[in-house]
C-alpha positions in Angstrom: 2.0 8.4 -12.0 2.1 5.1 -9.7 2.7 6.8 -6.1 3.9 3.2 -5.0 6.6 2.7 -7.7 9.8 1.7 -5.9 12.7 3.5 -7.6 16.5 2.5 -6.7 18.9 5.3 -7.2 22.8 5.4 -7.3 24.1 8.9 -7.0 27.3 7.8 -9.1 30.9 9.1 -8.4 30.8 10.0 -4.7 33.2 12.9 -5.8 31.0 14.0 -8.4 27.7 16.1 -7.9 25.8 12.8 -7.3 25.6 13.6 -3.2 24.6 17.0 -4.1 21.9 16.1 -6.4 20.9 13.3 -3.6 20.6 16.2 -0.9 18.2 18.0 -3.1 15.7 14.9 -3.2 15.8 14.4 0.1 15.0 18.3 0.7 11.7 18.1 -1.0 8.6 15.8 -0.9 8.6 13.0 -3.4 5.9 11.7 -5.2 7.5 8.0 -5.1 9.7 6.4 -3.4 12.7 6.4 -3.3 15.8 4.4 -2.0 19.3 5.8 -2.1 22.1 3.2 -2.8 25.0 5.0 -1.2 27.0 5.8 2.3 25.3 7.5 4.2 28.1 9.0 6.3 29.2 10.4 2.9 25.5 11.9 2.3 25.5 13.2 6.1 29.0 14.8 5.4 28.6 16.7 2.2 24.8 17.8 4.2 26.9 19.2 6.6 29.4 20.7 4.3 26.4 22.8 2.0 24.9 23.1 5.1 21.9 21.8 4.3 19.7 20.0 6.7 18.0 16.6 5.8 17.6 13.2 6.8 17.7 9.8 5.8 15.3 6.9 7.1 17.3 3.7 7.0 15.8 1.4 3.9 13.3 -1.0 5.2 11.4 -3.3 2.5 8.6 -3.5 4.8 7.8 -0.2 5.9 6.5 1.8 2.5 6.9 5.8 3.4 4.9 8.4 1.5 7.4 11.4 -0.1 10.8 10.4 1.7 14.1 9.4 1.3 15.2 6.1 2.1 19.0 5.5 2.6 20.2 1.3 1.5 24.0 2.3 3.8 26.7 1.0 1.6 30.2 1.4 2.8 32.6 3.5 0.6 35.8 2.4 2.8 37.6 5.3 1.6 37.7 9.3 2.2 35.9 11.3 -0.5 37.3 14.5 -1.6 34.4 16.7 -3.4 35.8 17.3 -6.9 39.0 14.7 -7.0 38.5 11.9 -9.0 40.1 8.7 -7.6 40.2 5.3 -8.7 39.4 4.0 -5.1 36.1 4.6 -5.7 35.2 2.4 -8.5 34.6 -0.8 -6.5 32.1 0.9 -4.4 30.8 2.8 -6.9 29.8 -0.7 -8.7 28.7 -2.0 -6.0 25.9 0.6 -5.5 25.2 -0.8 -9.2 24.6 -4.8 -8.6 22.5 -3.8 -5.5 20.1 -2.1 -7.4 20.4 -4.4 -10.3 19.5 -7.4 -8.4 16.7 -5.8 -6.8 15.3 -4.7 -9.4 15.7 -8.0 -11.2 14.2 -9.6 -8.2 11.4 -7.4 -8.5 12.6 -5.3 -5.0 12.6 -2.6 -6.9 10.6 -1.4 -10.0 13.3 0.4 -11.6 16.6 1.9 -10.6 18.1 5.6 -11.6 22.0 6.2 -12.1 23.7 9.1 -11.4 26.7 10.0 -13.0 30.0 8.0 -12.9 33.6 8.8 -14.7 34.6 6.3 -16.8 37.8 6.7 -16.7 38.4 7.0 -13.1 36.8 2.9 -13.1 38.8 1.4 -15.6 42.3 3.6 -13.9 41.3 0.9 -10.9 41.6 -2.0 -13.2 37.7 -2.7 -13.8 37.3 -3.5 -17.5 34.0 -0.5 -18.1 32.9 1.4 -21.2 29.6 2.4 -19.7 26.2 2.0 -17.5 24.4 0.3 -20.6 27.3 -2.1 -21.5 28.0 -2.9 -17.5 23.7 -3.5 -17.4 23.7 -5.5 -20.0 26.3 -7.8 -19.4 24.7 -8.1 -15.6 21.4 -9.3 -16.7 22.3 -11.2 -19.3 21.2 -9.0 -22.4 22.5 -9.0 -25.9 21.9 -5.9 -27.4 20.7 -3.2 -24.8 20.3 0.2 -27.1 20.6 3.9 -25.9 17.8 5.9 -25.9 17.7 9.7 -24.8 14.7 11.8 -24.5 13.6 14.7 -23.4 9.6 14.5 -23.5 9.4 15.3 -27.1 12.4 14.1 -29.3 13.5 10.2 -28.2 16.9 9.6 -30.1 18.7 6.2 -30.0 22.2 4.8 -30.6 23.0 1.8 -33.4 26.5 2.3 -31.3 27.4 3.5 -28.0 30.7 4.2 -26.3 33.0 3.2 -29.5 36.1 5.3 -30.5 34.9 6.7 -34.3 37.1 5.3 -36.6 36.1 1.8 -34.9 32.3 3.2 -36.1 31.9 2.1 -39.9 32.9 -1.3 -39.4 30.1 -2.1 -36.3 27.2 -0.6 -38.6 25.9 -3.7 -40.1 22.9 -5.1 -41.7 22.7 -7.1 -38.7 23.3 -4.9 -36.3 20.4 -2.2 -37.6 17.9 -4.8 -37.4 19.0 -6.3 -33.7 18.8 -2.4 -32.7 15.5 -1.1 -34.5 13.8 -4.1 -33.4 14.3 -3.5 -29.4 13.5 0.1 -30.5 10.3 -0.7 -32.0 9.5 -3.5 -29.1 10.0 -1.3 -26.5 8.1 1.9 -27.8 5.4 -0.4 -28.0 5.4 -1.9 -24.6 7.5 0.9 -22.6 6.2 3.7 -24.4 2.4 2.3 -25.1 2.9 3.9 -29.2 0.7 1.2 -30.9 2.8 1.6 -34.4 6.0 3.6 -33.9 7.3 5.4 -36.6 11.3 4.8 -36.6 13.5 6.9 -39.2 17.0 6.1 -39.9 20.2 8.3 -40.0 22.6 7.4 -42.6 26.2 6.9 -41.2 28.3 9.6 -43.8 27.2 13.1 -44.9 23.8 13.2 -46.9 23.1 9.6 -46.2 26.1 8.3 -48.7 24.9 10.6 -51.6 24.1 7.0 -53.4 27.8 5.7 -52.9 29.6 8.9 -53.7 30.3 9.4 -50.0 30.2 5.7 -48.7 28.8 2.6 -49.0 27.6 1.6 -45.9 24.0 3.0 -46.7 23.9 0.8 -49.5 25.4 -2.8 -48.3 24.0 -2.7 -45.0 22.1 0.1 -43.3 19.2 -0.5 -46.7 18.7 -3.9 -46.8 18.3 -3.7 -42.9 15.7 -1.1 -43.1 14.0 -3.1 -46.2 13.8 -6.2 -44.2 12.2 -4.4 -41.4 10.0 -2.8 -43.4 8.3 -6.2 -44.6 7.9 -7.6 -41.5 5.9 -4.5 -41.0 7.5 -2.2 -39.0 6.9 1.2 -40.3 10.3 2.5 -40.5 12.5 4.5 -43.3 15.5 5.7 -44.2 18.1 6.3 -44.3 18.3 10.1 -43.9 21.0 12.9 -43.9 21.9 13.5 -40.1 21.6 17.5 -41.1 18.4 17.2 -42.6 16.0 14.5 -40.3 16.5 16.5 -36.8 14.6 19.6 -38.1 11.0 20.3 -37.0 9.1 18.9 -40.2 11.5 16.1 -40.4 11.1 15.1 -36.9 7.1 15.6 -36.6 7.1 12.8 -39.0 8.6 10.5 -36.2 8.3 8.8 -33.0 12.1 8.1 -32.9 15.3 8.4 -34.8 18.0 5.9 -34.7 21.0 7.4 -35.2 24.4 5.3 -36.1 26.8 7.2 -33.9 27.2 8.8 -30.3 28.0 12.2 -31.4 25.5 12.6 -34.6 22.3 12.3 -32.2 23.5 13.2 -28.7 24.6 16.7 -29.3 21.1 17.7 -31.5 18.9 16.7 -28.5 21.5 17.4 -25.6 21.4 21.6 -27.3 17.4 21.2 -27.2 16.8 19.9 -24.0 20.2 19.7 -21.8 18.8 19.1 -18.1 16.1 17.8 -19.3 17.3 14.8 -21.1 16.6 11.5 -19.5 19.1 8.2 -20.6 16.7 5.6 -20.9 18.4 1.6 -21.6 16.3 -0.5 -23.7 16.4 -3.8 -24.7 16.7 -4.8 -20.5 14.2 -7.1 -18.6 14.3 -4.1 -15.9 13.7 -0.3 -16.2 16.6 1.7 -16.4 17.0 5.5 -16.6 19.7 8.2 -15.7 21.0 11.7 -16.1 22.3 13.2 -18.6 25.1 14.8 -17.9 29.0 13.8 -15.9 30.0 14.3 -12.8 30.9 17.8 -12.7 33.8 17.8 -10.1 34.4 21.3 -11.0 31.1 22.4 -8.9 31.2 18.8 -6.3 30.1 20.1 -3.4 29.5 23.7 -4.3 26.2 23.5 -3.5 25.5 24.5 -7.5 24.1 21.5 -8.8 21.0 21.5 -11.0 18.6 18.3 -10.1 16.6 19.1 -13.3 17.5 16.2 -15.3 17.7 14.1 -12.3 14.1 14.9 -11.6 12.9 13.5 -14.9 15.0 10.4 -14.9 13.1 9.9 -11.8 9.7 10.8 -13.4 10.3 8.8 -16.3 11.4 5.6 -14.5 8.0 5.5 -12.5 5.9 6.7 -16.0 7.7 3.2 -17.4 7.2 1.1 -14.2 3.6 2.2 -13.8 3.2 1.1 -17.7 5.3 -2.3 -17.2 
């Protein structure tokens, strides 16, 4: 792992279990660096509430500490309540997001790691949002950034992301497949370092379309796509019944699946490897990774947070920025 890999995190939802998770870094020797985006009254104040006791050096881009937590103060302007959501906090909530975007852009940073934000909460403040990828993409200019979990072992990504389902059928198109597999297959190969990824393909209705009987979306578009791909030789196939590819012999045959929907891969590798599970955004010009899970206001500031998967965002983010 590159010890002097730069890595920008944004704890997220100040409400949310981001400060917790923050505290815990900061109470243990990193192997990287690391520089929190975030208030750090509101960091010293939840501390002081768990009664734990760390500290913060300010963020200097000269000075390059071994194993500590830096602190880039941003402002919230408002009081934070552990646990209450509040729409107040969505401007400085994306704030912490540009900051570490244009660093790492600007090559300040080598990657940056979200924490958890609520939706909802942003767009109740009148902030059009449907999610860290779309928000990423649309900030650094990228036309189809792709969801990928993984946890180590399985990697699943996303033809779609945050779309309501019956919106679904109509976005999965010929086109869309190939823009998707493609930044799949590019960045396996130059994120990932797999010389000749092998991709398979969910179908979009139960047991793949059962040749039309079920739908015909296999047939008109997810096919061709997959044929097309195939002879520009990308070693890919498909499509398969979602309740069939994520077993063990199905999946030793792979290097990634590409499922059509959020909720037909996300729940298979979320029940194998929940806090594990790192949310990696492909198809960026900068290294993006994050947790996988909300912002738990129920257990904000109870001092019950689980860092786990906030541990291997972090670990992934410098395995892709020492491979960059």
């Amino acid at each position: 792992m590159n010890q002097t890999s730069v890595l920008a995190f944004t704890p997220g939802d100040p409400a949310g279990i981001g400060p917790d998770l923050t505290l815990q870094l900061a109470s243990r020797r990193q192997q990287h660096r690391i520089v929190v985006i975030a208030d750090r009254m509101l960091l010293e104040e939840r501390a002081k509430h768990l009664g734990v006791d760390v500290a913060f050096r300010d963020y200097d881009r000269e000075y390059q500490p071994v194993g500590e937590i830096e602190c880039l103060h941003i402002d919230c302007g408002v009081t934070i309540h552990p646990g209450q959501a509040d729409a107040g906090y969505a401007a400085y909530i994306l704030e912490t997001l540009d900051i570490a975007i244009d660093g790492c852009m600007s090559g300040e940073f080598d990657a940056m790691v979200t924490g958890p934000v609520n939706k909802e909460t942003i767009i109740r403040s009148g902030i059009a949002f449907t999610g860290h990828t779309e928000y990423l993409a649309e900030k650094t200019g990228s036309s189809c950034p792709v969801m990928l979990l993984s946890d180590g072992n399985l990697r699943v990504a996303l033809a779609t992301t945050h779309l309501p389902l019956s919106k679904v059928p109509d976005s999965i198109t010929r086109r869309r497949i190939s823009d998707v597999a493609k930044v799949l297959h590019h960045d396996l190969v130059n994120r990932f370092r797999i010389d000749s990824p092998r991709i398979g393909v969910c179908g979009l209705n139960p047991h793949a379309g059962e040749g039309g009987n079920l739908g015909m979306e296999e047939i008109n578009e997810i096919i061709p796509a997959i044929k097309e791909l195939q002879a520009k030789n990308m070693v890919i196939s498909g499509p398969y019944p979602a309740d069939t590819v994520f077993t063990g012999k199905m999946l030793s045959r792979f290097d990634a699946i590409l499922s059509m929907y959020h909720d037909q891969g996300l729940p298979v590798i979320k029940h194998t490897g929940f806090g594990e599970v790192v949310n990696i955004t492909l198809g960026l010009p900068i290294i993006r990774t994050s947790v996988d899970h909300g912002t738990a206001y129920d257990i904000a500031g109870s001092g019950q947070a689980d860092a786990s998967s906030l541990l291997s965002a972090l670990a992934m983010a410098a395995e892709l920025s020492s491979a960059a």
